[in-house]
N, C-alpha and C positions, 0 to 999 in steps of 0.2 A: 302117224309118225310120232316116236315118242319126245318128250323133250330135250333129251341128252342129245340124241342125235340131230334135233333141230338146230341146236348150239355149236356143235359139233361142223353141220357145212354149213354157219354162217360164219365159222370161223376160218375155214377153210379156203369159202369164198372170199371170205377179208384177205387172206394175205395170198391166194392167185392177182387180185385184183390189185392190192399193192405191189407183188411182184410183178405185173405184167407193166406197172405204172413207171416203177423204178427203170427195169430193162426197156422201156421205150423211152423214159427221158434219159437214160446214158446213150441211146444210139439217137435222140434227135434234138436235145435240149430243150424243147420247148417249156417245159414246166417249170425250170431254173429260169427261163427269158420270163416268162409271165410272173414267176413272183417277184421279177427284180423291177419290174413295171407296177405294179399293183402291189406285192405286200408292204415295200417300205410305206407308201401315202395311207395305205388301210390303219398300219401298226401308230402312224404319228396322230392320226385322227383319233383313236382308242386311247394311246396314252399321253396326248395334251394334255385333256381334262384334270389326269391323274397327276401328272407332272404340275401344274398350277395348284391342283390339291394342297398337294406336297410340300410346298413353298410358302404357301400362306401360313400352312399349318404349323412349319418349323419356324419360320419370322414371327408368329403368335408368340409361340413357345419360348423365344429366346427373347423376344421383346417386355414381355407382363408376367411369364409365369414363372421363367427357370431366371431368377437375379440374385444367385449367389455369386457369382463374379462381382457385378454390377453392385449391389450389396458389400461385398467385401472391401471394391474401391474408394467406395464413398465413407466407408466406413475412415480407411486411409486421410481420404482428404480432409474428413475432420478432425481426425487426431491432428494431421498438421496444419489445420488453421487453426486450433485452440492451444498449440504449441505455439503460431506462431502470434498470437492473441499474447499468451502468456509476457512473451517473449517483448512485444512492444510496451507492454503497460510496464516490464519492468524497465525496459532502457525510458520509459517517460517518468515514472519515477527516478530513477537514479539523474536523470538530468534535471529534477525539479529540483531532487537533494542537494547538488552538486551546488547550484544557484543559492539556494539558504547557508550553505555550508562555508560559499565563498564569501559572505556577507557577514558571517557569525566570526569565521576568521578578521575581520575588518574592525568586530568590536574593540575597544581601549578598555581596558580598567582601572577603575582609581588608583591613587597613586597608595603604595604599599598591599594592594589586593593583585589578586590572580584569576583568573576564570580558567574555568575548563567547561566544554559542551556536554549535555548527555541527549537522550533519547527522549520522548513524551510516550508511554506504553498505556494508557489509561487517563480516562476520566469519569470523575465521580462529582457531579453537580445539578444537584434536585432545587427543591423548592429552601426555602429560606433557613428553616428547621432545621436543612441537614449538612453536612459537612462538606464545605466545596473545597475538593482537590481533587491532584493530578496526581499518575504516578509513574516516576523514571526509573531508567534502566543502569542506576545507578546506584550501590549502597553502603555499608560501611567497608565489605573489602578494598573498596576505592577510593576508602580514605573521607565517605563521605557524612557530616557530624550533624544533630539534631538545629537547627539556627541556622545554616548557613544562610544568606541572601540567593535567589533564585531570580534571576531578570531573562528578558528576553529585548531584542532589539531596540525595539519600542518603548520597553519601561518595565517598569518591577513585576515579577508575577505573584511572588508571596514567600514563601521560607517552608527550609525542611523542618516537618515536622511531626514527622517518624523514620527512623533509619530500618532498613533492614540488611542481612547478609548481601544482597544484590540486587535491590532493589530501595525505594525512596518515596515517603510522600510527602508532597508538597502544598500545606496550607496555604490557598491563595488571598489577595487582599481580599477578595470580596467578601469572604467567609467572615460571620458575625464573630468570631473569636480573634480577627485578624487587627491590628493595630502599629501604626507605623507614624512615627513620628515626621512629620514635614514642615519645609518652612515655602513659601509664597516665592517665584521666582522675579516678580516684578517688586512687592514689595516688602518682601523677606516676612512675612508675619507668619509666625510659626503657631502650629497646632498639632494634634493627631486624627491621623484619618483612618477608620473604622468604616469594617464591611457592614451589610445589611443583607445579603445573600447574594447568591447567584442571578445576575437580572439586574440588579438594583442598583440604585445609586450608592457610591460611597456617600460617607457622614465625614465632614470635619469639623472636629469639636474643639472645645476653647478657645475658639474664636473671639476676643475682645471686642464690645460696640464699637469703640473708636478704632479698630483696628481697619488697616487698609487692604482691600483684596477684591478681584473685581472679575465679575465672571470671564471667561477665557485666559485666565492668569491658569501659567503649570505648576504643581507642587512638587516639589522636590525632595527627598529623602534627607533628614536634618543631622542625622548622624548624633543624636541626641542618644537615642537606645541602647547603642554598643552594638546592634547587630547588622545594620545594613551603612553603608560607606555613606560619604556626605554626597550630595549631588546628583543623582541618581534618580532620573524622571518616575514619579509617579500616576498621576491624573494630570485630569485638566479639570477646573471649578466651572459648572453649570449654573450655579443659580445662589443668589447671595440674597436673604432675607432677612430685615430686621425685626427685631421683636420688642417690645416696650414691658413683659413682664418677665424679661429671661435678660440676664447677665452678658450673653453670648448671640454672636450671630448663628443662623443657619445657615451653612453650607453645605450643598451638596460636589460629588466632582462624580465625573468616570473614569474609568481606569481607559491608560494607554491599549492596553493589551488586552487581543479579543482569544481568551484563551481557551475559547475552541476550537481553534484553527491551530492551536499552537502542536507542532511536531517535533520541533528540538526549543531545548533550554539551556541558560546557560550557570553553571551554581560558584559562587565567586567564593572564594576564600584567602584568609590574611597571608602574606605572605610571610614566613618563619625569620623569628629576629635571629641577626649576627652578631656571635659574641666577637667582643672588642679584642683586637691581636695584641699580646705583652712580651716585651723583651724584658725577661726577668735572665740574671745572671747567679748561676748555682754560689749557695755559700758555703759550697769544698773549692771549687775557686779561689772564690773572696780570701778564704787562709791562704790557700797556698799563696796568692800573689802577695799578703801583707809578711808571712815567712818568710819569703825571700828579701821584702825589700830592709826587714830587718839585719 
């Protein structure tokens, strides 16, 4: 027998054998009753396995490998915690400022002087050599002039001494170019007190041997200069040495003011003189009243 026809009745036989299978479970059921006993428990046992697969493998997947969600939210949470970072350091600032600002308000100024606050945007203080200053956020469109006195709470910081369009620097006392005349507040002996750098001790010079002054005495701004007002705390005297081949005591002092910490200043200027009021009476008047009384 050849192969075609081998194929042929087993094909044949296949579906007598399914038909005969079909027409005996419609007239007896049995083959419907047997798999409703037997293939559900067969089909759960075959695809437990597969079902646990399955699960694990999508909980992998969603858990370590697919975190573009997860990724993206985190990414969220740290914009708004570096938002909300932001956000605190600046209400901690503004409540810091608000505290110096309510204190700067508090200052007095000598009599016929003015203050106005500015800004500290800069500091420039090296080694002894070089130029120790500061620079504000203030400059000549605000009126502000080469000399003015600079103080802060504490005591003098130094003088403008360069203007610009909107901006300002401020020679401090300590700068070897700096010079401010003082007089002694316990025993009024007046001198000048002279930077030595950044660091350093002020120098006050022309100090007299008999003169009286004694370390922890304050020096005071003498209003001798023309530029800085009378009264006006400068140092305090550290260290008073005599000398037997010098004319002059050695004094040293520090300055009040740690002006590296310093964030606002205050720049005092004179206050503008008032011209005197006249009652002067016109002389087309004066006639007319002496014509009449003629």
């Amino acid at each position: 027998m050849t192969g075609p026809k081998k194929i042929a009745i087993i094909i044949v036989a296949g579906l007598f054998v399914y038909l005969s299978l079909h027409t005996w479970n419609l007239r007896t059921g049995h083959l419907d009753a047997l798999s409703t006993y037997t293939g559900l428990d067969i089909s759960g046992v075959i695809l437990r396995p597969g079902i646990w697969v399955k699960d694990n493998v999508v909980g992998f997947w969603e858990r370590y490998i697919y975190l573009v969600g997860l990724k993206q939210e985190n990414d969220a949470l740290k914009e708004e915690a570096a938002m909300c970072r932001k956000a605190n350091l600046l209400m901690k600032a503004q409540a810091e400022s608000a505290g110096r600002l309510e204190k700067i308000l508090g200052f007095t100024a000598p009599e016929q002087w003015m203050f106005s606050g500015t800004r500290v945007i800069g500091h420039r203080m090296g080694p002894a050599s070089a130029l120790a200053t500061i620079t504000v956020d203030k400059g000549s469109a605000q009126g502000i002039a080469d000399d003015m006195p600079v103080t802060a709470l504490d005591g003098v910081v130094g003088r403008i001494w360069r203007t610009g369009v909107g901006t300002s620097t401020v020679l401090l006392l300590t700068d070897t170019n700096s010079r401010i005349a003082v007089i002694g507040d316990t025993h009024r002996s007046p001198g000048m007190l002279s930077g030595q750098g950044y660091g350093q001790s002020l120098r006050l010079r022309y100090i007299n041997q008999n003169a009286k002054i004694d370390p922890g005495e304050l020096l005071l701004t003498s209003g001798l200069s023309g530029i800085f007002p009378k009264g006006l705390p400068v140092a305090r005297v550290t260290k008073v040495q005599r000398s037997d081949i010098s004319l002059f005591l050695t004094v040293l002092a520090e300055p009040l003011v740690d002006v590296a910490k310093l964030e606002e200043v205050l720049l005092l200027s004179r206050q503008p003189e008032e011209l005197p009021l006249t009652d002067a009476t016109p002389a087309d008047e004066e006639g007319d009243t002496g014509a009449s009384d003629q």
